[in-house]
N, C-alpha and C positions, 0 to 999 in steps of 0.2 A: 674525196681528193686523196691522192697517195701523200704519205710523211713526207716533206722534208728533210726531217732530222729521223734517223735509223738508226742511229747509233748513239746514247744519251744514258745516264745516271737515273735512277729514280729511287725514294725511299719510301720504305714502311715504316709506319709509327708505333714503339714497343713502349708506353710509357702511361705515367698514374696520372688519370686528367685531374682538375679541381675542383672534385667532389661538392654538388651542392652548390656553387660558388662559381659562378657568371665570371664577374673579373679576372678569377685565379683562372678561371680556363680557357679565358680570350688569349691573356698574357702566354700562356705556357702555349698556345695554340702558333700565335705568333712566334715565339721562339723557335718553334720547331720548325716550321717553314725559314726563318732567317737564316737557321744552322744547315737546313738543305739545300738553300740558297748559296750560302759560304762554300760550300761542298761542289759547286756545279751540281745538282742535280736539276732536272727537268720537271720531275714529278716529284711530289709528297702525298701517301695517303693514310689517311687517318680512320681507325675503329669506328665503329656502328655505335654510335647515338656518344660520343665522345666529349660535350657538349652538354649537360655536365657533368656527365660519367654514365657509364650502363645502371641503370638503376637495379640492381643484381639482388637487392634487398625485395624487391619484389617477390621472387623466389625465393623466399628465408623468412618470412614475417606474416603473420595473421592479419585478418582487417581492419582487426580494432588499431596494430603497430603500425600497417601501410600508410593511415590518413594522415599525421605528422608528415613523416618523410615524403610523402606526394606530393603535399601543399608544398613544402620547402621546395623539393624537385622542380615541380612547375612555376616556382616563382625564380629559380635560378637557369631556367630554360629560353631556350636563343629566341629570338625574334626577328623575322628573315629582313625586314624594313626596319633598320636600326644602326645607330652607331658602332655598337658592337660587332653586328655583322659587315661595318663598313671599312672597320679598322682590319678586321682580318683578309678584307678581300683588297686592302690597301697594302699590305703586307705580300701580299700573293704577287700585287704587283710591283712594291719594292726589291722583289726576291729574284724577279723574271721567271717565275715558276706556275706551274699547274699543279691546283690543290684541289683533292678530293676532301670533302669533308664530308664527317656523321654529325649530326647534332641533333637532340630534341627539340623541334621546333614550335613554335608558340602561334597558332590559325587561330584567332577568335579567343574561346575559353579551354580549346580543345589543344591537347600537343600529336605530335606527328614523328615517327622515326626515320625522319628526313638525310638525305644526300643531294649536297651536289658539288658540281665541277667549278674552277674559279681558272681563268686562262690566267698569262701573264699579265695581259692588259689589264685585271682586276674585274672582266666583265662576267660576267655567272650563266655558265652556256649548256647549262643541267640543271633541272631539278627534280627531282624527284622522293618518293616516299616508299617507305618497307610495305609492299601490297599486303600483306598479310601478316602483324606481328604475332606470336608465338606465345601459344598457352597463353599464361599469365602477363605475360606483358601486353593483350589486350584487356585488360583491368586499368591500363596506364596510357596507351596509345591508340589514333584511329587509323584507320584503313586510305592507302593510297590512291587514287582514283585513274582512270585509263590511260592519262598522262605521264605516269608515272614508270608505262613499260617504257618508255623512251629512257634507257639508261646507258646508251653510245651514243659518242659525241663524233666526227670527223675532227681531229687538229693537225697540228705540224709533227706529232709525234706519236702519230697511226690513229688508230679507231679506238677509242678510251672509255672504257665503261665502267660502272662501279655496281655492288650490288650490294645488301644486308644479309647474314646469318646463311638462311637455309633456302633464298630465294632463288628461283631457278625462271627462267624470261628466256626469250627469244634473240639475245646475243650473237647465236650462230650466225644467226641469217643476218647479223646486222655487220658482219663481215668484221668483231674486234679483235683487236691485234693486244689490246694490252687492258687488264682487269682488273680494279681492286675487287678483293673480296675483304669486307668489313665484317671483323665478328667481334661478341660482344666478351663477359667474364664469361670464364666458366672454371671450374675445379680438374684439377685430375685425375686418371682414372683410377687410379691409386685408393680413392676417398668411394669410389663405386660400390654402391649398396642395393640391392634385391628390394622391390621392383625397379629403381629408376633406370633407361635402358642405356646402353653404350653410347648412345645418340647424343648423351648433355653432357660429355666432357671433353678436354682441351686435344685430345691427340685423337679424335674423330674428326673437331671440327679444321685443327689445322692440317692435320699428315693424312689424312685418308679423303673427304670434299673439296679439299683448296686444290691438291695434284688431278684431282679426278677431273675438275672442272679446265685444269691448266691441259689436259693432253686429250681431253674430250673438244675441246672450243680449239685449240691451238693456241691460246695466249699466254703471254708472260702474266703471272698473277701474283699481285702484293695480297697479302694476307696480314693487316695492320692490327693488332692489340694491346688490350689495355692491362697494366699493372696494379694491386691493392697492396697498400703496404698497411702494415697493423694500423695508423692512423685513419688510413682510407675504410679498411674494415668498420672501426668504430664507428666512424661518421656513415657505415649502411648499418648500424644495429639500431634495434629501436632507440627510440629517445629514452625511455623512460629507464634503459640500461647505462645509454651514454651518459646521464648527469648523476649513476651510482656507482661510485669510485670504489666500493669495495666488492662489486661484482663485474666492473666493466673488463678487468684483462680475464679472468674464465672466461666471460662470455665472448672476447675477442681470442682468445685458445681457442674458442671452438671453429673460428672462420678459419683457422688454419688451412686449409686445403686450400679457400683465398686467396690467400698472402701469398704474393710473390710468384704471382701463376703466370707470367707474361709469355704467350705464346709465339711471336709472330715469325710469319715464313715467307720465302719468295720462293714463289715455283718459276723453271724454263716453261716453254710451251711443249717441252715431250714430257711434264710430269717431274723431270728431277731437279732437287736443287739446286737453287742459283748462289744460295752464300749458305754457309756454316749458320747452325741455328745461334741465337742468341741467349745469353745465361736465362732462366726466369725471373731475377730478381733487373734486368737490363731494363733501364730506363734511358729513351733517346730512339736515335733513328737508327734502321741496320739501311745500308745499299748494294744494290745490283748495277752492273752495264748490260743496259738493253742492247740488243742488236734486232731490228723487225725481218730480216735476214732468216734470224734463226724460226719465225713462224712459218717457213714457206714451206717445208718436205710434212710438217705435222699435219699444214692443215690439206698439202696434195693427196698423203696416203687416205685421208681418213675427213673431208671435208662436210662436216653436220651441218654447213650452213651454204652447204651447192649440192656436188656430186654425187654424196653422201646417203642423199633423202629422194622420198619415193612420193613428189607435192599429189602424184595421181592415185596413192594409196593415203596417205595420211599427210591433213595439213593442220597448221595450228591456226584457228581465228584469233584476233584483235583485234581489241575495243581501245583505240589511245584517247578516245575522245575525252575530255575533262568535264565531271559533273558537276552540277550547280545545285543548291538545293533550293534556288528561283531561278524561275523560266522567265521572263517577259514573253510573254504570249502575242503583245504589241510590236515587239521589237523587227524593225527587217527583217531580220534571220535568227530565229528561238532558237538553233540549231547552231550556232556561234558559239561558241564561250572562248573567254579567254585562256589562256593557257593559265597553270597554278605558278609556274616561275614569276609571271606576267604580274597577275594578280596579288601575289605577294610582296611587290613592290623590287621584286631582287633584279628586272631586267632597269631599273634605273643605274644611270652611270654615275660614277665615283666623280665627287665634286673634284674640281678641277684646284689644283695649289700650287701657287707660286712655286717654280724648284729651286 
């Protein structure tokens, strides 16, 4: 269906979620959506696994330091059929706003580096998962399943799609007009040392993929991240540093390149920016005025998801179907499954309250 609304507000999220800590990060999750709310905006979107923070300490700690900070992580990790997820998606619709969200999500005994969309209504009209999490943080998270490329939505405020890190899907063709790109910490390049490659730090992943992807697709792209202040630091060092008071600030010197690394960007759809970058130490939301107007000549000249492509020389298959790891072999149709939004309990509606 074509927008309604073409012309509208939307924000990126530049801020320190809470670390470790469910509550802290529903709350501060909430806030951030009410202050974009206050603001007119239409849109809010939030970092990759935000929810309760990138687990960044994965990359920085040994096996033996990992199984503390896991356990706690996964036990301060969202759970899509929950209170907690009902109060933010109540939020979304106290705000009249459409939330992208990251969060680590909680299936079973397993977690997920899950997104999805929340309309204003508060109803949950995406979900999906990171297909493929990255190095190390497969030691922490599982794999998305074919439901998952479904990452555009149709709403009132164009074709809305969100993605994780370094994920690359079939968006052309899904005709979006406007994109979070959700990335996680990372360091500067400043702090770049022989072997690790140019690839894992902050002015890769925001100034050279987030523009590439905005004038490659045609869309407006938020580029939302997260903040580590020395507290936030401590709380990803091992334990067994954090409760030693006379080595915990050395060992918090050392995340320096950490601290205070808040990248976040909004690209136009030809690649350049849409606002003045934001300080790194910026905690809060920065904004853009969308206009879908402006995706029309980017995506005429150079259309990767029509004109563009050559489907009689190179096509891409999809598999969206959702895996199950039981079949019912009895069942009418083995070949059924429910969708993972469904199954998660996220397509229930928000109890109804007296206003």
């Amino acid at each position: 269906m074509p927008a309604s609304i073409r012309q509208y507000k939307a924000a990126a999220v530049q801020a320190e979620p809470g670390w470790f800590d469910l509550e802290k990060s529903v709350k501060k999750t909430i806030a951030l959506i009410e202050e974009a709310g206050e603001k007119d905006c239409k849109l809010i979107a939030f970092p990759e696994t935000w929810i309760p923070g990138y687990p960044y300490w994965q990359w920085r700690v040994n096996y033996q330091d990992s199984l503390p900070l896991l356990k706690e992580y996964h036990q301060n990790s969202l759970r899509p059929d929950s209170d907690e997820m009902r109060r933010i998606r109540a939020a979304a619709k106290a705000a009249h706003i459409y939330v992208s969200l990251g969060y680590s999500e909680i299936d079973g005994n397993s977690l997920y580096m899950a997104q999805i969309i929340i309309d204003p209504s508060g109803d949950v009209i995406n979900h999906r998962r990171k297909i493929k999490p990255t190095h190390v943080e497969r030691l922490v998270f599982g794999e998305g399943s074919g439901d998952s490329l479904t990452s555009v939505v149709e709403t009132e405020i164009g074709a809305l799609g969100h993605l994780n890190c370094w994920e690359n899907a079939h968006a052309c063709a899904l005709h979006e007009q406007i994109h979070v790109a959700a990335w996680p910490v990372y360091p500067p390049s400043s702090t770049l040392k022989y072997p690790d490659p140019y690839t894992n730090i902050s002015e890769m992943q925001s100034e050279h993929v987030t523009p590439a992807y905005a004038y490659e697709t045609g869309t407006w792209v938020l580029a939302p991240t997260q903040v580590v202040t020395r507290e936030g630091a401590r709380l990803n060092l091992p334990k067994r540093l954090q409760a030693d008071a006379a080595n915990v600030e050395a060992a918090i010197d050392g995340e320096a390149p950490i601290i205070a690394n808040g990248f976040a960007r909004i690209y136009r759809p030809d690649g350049f920016r849409a606002v003045e970058d934001p300080s790194k130490t910026f905690d809060g939301i920065i904004i853009t005025d969308v206009d879908l107007d402006e995706n029309l000549l980017t995506k005429r000249l150079a259309d990767f998801g029509g004109h563009y492509m050559r489907p009689d020389l190179i096509r891409l298959l999809v598999d969206k179907t959702p895996k199950t790891y039981i079949v019912d072999a009895n069942s009418p149709d083995p070949t059924n499954f429910p969708s993972t939004l469904e199954r998660l309990g996220l397509g229930k509606p928000l109890p109804l309250v007296e206003e």
